[in-house]
N, C-alpha and C positions, 0 to 999 in steps of 0.2 A: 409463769408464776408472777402474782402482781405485784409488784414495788411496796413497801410500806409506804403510804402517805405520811407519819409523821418524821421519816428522816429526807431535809432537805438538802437537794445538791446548790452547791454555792457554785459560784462560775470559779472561783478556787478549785475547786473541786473540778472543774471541766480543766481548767489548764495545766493542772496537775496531770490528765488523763492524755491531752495530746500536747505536751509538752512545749505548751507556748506560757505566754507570759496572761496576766490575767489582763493588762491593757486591749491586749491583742483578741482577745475574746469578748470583749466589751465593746469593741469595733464591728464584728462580724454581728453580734445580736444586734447593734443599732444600726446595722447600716453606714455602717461612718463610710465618708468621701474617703478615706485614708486608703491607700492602695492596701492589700491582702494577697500575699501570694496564692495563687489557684492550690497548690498542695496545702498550702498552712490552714483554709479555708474548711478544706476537705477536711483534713484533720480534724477539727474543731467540728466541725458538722459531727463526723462521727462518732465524737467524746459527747456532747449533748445525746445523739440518737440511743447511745451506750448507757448514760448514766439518766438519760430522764431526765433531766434539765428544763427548769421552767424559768421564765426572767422574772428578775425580782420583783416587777412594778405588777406583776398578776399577783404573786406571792403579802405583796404589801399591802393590794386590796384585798386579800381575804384576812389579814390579820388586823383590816378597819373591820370587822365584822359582818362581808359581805358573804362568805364562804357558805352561808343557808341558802342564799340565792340557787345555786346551780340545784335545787330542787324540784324549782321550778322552769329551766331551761333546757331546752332542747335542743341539738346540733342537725342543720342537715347536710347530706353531701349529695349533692349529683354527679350524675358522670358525667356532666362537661357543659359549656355557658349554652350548644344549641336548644339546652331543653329549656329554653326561656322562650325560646320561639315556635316551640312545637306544643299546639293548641291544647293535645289530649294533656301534658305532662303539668301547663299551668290550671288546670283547670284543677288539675290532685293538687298541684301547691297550695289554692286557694281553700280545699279543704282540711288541708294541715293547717295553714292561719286561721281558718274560722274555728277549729277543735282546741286550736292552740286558747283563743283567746277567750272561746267561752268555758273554757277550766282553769282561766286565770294563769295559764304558762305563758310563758317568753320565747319565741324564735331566737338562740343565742348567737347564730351565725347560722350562714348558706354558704358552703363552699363546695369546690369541686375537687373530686379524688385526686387526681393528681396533683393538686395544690398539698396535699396531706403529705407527699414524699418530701417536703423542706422540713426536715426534722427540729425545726427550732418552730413552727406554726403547728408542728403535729402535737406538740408538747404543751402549746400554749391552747389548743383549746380540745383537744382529744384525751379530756381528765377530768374525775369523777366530783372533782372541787369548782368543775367549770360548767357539767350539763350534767342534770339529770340522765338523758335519753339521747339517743343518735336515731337518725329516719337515713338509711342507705336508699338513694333512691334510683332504680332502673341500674344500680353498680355492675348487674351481670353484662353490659355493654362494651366494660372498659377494662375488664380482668383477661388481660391478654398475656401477663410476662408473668412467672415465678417471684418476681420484686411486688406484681401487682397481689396476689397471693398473701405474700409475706405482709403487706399493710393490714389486709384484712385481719391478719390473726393477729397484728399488733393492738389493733382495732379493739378485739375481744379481750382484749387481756387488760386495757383501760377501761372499757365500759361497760356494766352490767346489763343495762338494761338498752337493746338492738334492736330493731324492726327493720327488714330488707320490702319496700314499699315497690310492688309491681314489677318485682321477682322473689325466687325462692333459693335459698342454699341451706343445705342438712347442718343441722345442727343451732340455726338462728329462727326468730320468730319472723313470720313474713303476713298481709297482706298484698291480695292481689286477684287476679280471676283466671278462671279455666279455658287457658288459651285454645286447649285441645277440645274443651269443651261449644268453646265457642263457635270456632269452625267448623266440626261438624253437623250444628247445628244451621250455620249458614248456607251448606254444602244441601243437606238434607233437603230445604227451601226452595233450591235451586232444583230439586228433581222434584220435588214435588208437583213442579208448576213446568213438569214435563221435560227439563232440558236434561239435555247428558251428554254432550262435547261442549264440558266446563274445563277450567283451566284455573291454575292458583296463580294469583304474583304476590308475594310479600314474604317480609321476616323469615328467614330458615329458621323455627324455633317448631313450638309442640302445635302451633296452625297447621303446619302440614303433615301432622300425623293425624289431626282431626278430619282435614280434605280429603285424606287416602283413607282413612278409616271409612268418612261416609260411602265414597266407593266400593270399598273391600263390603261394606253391610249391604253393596245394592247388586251383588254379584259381580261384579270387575273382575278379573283374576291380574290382567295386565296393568301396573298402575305407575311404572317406571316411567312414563313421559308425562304424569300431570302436573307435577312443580316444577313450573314454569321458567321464572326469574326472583332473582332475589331483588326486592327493593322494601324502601321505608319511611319514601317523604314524596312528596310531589310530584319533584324533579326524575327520582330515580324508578316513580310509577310509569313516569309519561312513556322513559325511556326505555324501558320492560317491555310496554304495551306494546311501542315501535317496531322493539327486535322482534316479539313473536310475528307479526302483523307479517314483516318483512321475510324470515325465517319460513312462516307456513304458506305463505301468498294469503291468505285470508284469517279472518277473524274467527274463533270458537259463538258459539251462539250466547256462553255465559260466561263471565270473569266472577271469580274470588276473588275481593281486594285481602291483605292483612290488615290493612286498617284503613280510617277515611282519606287519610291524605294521599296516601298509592290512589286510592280511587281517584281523588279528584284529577288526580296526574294524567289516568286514563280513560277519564271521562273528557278531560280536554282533548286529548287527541284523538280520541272516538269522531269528537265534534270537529275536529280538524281534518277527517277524511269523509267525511258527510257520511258516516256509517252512524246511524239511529239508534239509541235508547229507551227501550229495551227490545223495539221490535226486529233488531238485525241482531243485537249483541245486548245481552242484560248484563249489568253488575250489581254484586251485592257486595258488604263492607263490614269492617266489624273495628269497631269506637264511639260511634253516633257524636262526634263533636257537635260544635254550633252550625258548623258551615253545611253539614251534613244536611240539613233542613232547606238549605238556599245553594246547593247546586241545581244544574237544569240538564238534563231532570233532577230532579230528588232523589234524595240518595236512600234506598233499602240499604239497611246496617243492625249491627247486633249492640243493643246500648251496651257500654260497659260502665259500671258505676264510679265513674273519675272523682267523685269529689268523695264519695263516700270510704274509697280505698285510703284516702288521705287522711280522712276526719278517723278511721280505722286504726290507723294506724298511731296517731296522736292520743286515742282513748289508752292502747296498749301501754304505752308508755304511763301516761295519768292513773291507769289503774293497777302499774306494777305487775301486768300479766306476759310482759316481753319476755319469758323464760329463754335459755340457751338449751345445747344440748338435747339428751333427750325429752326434755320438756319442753322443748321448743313449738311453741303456736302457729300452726298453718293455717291460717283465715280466705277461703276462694269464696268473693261476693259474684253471687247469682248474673248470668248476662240475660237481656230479652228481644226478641226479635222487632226492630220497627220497621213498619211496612212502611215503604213511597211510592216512586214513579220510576226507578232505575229497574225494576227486578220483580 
């Protein structure tokens, strides 16, 4: 149930709840050098988490007559600082900032989930006087504990309007695309142009129910050995491609990447055992990044629409269509096959 907004918790009111003094509570919100016992800390953390505690200097700006603003503000959260590095995910950011800016919204913060469990930062920008909208982005990566759980639903109970961006969970509004769809489509490609000891490497998620499906529609009956190895970056494609290499004594004639960057992983080590593209081993991919265009060879891959899942997502919010519940908006943008030299 949602708090009233107009009754305010004073840090009175926190000290009162974990029976410290209000100096002492004054210390933990600002940080003070002043030593804080580890229990007295907790305490206090808890009396904020409990009572909804926001610091007065937010409180004071909205009573300068700022408090219209979070109408136009948006929050986002990642699940964690690598996705600054990972080609496909900045590429969505940049279509959240361009959606942002030509509707006249505010980026109000980026931060990362786990930064949201310090219940004095959860408080201070996870509120309906601070953002319009929240953009969850790829969160299904990092919801691993019953604590991670519980945030989310703290989440929903502050903010109305939610979009889970390149994932999906019942009952929230989500952009994104048909992972299942994707890959089968990929897979299909791969037989069409005659191969059929293909193999998957990528993401355990609905990619490999798309892989096994195109099998299962091409008469397979045996399908328990085509997911391969899990990986989801570069590093963890190269090393995939290794073990199977190492594992069968030879190469499959086709790879499935989950996405560009597994590929690239195991297109460098392809080229590191002088096994040829695509005429020993083809790979196909599914992302279509930049780099995608300037691997050697070229990389066959299924575009996914990275900027458009973003700008998607940003409209929801601007047009008030992020319904919860069973109202909740499932948006899957179209993928398409682009053809190169890998496949």
């Amino acid at each position: 149930m949602k708090k009233n907004p107009n009754i305010k918790v004073t840090q009175n009111d926190v000290a009162r709840r974990a029976g410290v003094t209000r100096s002492m509570v004054s210390y933990v919100l600002n940080g003070s050098s002043r030593s804080v016992a580890p229990e007295t800390r907790e305490k206090i953390l808890d009396a904020i988490k409990e009572l909804g505690y926001r610091p007065n200097k937010f409180a004071q700006a909205l009573r300068s007559n700022k408090g219209d603003l979070a109408d136009e503000h948006i929050g986002i959260v990642l699940c964690s600082a690598e996705m600054f590095l990972r080609p496909y995910y900045t590429e969505m950011l940049a279509g959240i900032h361009s959606a942002a800016h030509e509707n006249g919204f505010h980026i109000r913060f980026i931060r990362f989930f786990d930064e949201l469990k310090d219940p004095i930062l959860f408080n201070q920008l996870i509120h309906s006087e601070e953002i319009c909208g929240l953009l969850l982005v790829a969160i299904d990566q990092c919801l691993e504990t019953p604590e991670d759980w519980q945030l989310i639903e703290r989440i929903q109970v502050q903010i109305e309007q939610i979009v889970c961006v390149d994932w999906q969970m019942p009952g929230l509004s989500s952009v994104s695309f048909d992972r299942q769809a994707a890959a089968l489509q990929a897979a299909n490609y791969l037989f069409d142009q005659g191969y059929r000891d293909i193999v998957y490497i990528g993401e355990s998620d609905q990619r490999v129910a798309g892989f096994k499906q195109a099998f299962l529609e091409q008469g397979e009956k045996d399908i328990s050995g085509l997911y391969i190895d899990a990986a989801a970056d570069m590093a963890s494609g190269y090393l995939a491609v290794q073990r199977l290499h190492k594992n069968l004594g030879a190469m499959p004639k086709a790879i499935c990447a989950g996405c560009d960057e597994v590929a690239v992983g195991i297109l460098h080590y392809l080229h590191e055992q002088g096994i040829a593209v695509p005429s020993k081993t083809a790979v196909i991919s599914i992302d279509n990044i930049e780099i995608a265009g300037y691997t050697n060879p070229q990389l066959t891959t299924m575009n996914v629409q990275k900027l458009a899942i973003g700008y998607r997502a940003v409209e929801m919010i601007v047009n008030r269509s992020a319904d919860c519940g069973e109202n909740a908006l499932t948006l899957l943008l179209p993928v398409n096959l682009v053809i190169r030299k890998s496949a």
